[in-house]
C-alpha positions in Angstrom: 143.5 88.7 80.0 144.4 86.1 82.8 145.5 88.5 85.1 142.3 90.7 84.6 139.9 88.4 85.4 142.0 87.2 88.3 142.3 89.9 89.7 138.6 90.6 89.1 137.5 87.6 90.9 139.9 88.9 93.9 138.6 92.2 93.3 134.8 90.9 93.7 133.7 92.5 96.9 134.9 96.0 95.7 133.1 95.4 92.3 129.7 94.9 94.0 130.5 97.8 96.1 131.0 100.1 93.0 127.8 97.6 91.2 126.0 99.0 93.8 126.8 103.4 94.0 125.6 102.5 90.1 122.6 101.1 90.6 122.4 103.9 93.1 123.0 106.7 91.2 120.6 105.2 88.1 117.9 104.8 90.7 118.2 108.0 93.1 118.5 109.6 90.0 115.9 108.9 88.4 112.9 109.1 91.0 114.6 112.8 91.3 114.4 113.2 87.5 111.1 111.5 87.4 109.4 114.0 90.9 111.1 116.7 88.9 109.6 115.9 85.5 105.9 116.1 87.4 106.4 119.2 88.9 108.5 120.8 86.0 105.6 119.3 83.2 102.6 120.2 85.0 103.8 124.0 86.1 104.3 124.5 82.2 100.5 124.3 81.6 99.5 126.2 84.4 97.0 129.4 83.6 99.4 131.4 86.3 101.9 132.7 83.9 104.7 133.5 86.7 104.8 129.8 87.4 104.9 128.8 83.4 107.3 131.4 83.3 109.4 129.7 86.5 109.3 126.5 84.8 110.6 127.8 81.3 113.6 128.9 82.5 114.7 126.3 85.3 114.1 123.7 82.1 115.9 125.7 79.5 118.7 126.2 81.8 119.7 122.5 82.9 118.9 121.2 79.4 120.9 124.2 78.0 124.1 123.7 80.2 126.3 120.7 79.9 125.6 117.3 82.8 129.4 117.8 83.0 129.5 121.0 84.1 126.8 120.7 86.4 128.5 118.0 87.9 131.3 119.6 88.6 129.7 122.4 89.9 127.7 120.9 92.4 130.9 119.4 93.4 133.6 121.8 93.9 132.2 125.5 93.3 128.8 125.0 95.8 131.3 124.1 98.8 133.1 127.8 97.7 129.8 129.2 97.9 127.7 128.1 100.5 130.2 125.9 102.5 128.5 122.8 102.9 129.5 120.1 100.6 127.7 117.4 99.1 129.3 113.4 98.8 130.5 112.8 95.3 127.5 110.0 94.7 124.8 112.8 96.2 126.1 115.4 94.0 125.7 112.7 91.3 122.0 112.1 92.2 121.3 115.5 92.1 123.2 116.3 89.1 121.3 113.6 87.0 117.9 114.9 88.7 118.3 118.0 87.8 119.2 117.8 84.2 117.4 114.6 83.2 114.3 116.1 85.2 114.1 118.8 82.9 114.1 116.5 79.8 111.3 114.7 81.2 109.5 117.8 81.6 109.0 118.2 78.0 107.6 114.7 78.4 105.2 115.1 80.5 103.8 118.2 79.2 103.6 116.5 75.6 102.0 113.6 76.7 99.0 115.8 78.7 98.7 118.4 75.7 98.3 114.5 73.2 95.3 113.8 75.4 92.3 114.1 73.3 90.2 117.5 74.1 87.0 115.1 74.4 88.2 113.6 77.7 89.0 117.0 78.9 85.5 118.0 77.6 83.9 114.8 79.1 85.5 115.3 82.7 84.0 118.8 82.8 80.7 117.4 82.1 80.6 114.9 84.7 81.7 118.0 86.6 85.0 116.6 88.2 87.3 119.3 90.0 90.7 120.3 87.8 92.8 117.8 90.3 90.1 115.2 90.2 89.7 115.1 86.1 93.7 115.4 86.2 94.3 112.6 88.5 91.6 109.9 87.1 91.3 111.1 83.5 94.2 113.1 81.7 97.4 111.6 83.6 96.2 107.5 83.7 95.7 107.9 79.9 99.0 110.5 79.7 101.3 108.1 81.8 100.9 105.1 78.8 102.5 107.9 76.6 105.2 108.8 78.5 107.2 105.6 79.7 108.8 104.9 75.9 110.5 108.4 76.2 111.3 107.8 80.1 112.5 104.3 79.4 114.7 106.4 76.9 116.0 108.8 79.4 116.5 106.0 82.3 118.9 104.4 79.8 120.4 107.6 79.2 121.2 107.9 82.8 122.7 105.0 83.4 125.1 105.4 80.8 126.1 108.8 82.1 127.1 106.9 86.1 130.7 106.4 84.8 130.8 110.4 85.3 131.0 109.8 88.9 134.5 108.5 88.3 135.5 112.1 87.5 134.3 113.1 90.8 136.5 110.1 93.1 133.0 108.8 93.7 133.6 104.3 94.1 130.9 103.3 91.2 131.4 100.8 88.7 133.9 102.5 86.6 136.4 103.4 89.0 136.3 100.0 90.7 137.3 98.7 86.7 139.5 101.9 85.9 141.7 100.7 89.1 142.0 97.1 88.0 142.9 97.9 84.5 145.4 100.1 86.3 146.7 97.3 88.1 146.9 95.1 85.1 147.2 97.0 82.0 144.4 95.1 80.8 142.6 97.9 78.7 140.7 96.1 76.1 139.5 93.4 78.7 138.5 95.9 81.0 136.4 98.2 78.8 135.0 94.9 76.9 133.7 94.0 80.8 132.3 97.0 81.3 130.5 97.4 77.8 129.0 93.9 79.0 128.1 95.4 82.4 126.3 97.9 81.4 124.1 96.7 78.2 123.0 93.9 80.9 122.4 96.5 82.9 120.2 98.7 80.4 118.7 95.7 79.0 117.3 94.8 82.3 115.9 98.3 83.2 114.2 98.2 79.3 112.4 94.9 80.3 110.9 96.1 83.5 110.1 99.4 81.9 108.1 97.5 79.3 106.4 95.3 82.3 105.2 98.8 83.5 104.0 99.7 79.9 102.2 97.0 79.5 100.4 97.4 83.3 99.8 100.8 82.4 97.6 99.3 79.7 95.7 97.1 81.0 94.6 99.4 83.8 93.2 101.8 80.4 91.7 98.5 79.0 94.5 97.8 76.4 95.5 94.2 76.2 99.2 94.1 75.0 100.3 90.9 72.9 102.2 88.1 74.5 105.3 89.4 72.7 105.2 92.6 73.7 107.9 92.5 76.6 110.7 91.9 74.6 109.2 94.1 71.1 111.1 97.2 70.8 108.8 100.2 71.1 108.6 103.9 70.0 107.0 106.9 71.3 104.2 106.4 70.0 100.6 108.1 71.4 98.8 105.1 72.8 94.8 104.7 72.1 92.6 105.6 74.6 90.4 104.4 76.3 87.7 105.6 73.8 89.3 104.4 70.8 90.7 107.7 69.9 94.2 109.0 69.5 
């Protein structure tokens, strides 16, 4: 165990190298996921059934086929086929958007459809155009709904980064996977890296709820004191009318 850490400590400039392609990857990764999840979500309710039909099948297919696999495709078959090739940490990036995006499609398209019909009804009638009622009544009150289940699928995404290894990109895990090579350290090395990551997760959970918790206030909600560090479900939020 002496010699891991030792060698960890000599190790530490290539550790916050690999920290970083991680926090990277999680955060690239997730603004693609979360643009995707928009666009993806909101097509699915459209009244034009060629683009609800679009949307159907580019979700089905990237939550039907395995992160893995996609992975490795964008990696080494795309070069085969279209001769330019990506860096292992952008293939990553787009890997995790693509896949994760289409999660978060279903998401978004739940949280609009758990909006109560009486604020659609009530936008109409203070005669608000589609993108005007969507913008300032349907998505502030859908948004509150949505960041449990995208606080879910951030953590999920972080815990997928140590795929990159597979793919010679320099995150976290390959940084560790060479010094336990180095040492023979195994236990010690996996043990640091279970750490790593839960700090890791546990710090994205707390800002998510910080976001939660602005989200409510902006809809008049007024979150106990506690609330930061409460664990929370999916749960539809109230509106601001007092309705579910």
């Amino acid at each position: 165990m002496s010699d891991f850490f030792s060698t960890f400590l000599d190790e530490l400039p290539q550790i916050r190298a690999g920290l970083w392609v991680t926090l990277e990857a999680t955060v690239l990764g997730s603004l693609l996921a979360l643009l995707l999840s928009f666009v993806l979500g909101l097509a699915a309710g459209s009244t034009l059934l060629p683009v609800r039909g679009v949307s159907r099948i580019v979700v089905e297919f990237f939550r039907g086929t395995s992160l893995y696999i996609q992975l490795f495709w964008l990696y080494y078959a795309m070069p085969q086929l279209t001769g330019y090739e990506l860096t292992p940490l952008l293939c990553g990036i787009v890997a995790f958007g693509l896949n994760y995006g289409a999660y978060g499609s279903e998401i978004v398209r739940g949280a609009i459809n758990a909006v109560p019909r009486a604020q659609y009804e009530a936008a109409v009638a203070l005669n608000m155009s589609p993108l005007h009622r969507m913008r300032k009544v349907i998505l502030p009150q859908a948004w509150v709904q949505m960041i449990p289940s995208f606080t879910n699928l951030l953590i999920q995404l972080l815990k997928c980064t140590p795929l990159l290894w597979l793919i010679s990109a320099a995150d976290l895990m390959t940084v560790i996977q060479q010094i336990r090579d180095r040492t023979g350290e195994t236990l010690t090395a996996y043990l640091t890296l279970l750490a790593v990551y839960f700090v890791l997760a546990y710090a994205l959970t707390l800002l998510m709820n910080l976001l939660e918790r602005s989200a409510k206030r902006r809809l008049g909600l007024h979150p106990g004191a506690g609330s930061l560090l409460r664990t929370r479900s999916a749960e539809p939020a109230t509106t601001v009318g007092g309705t579910r």
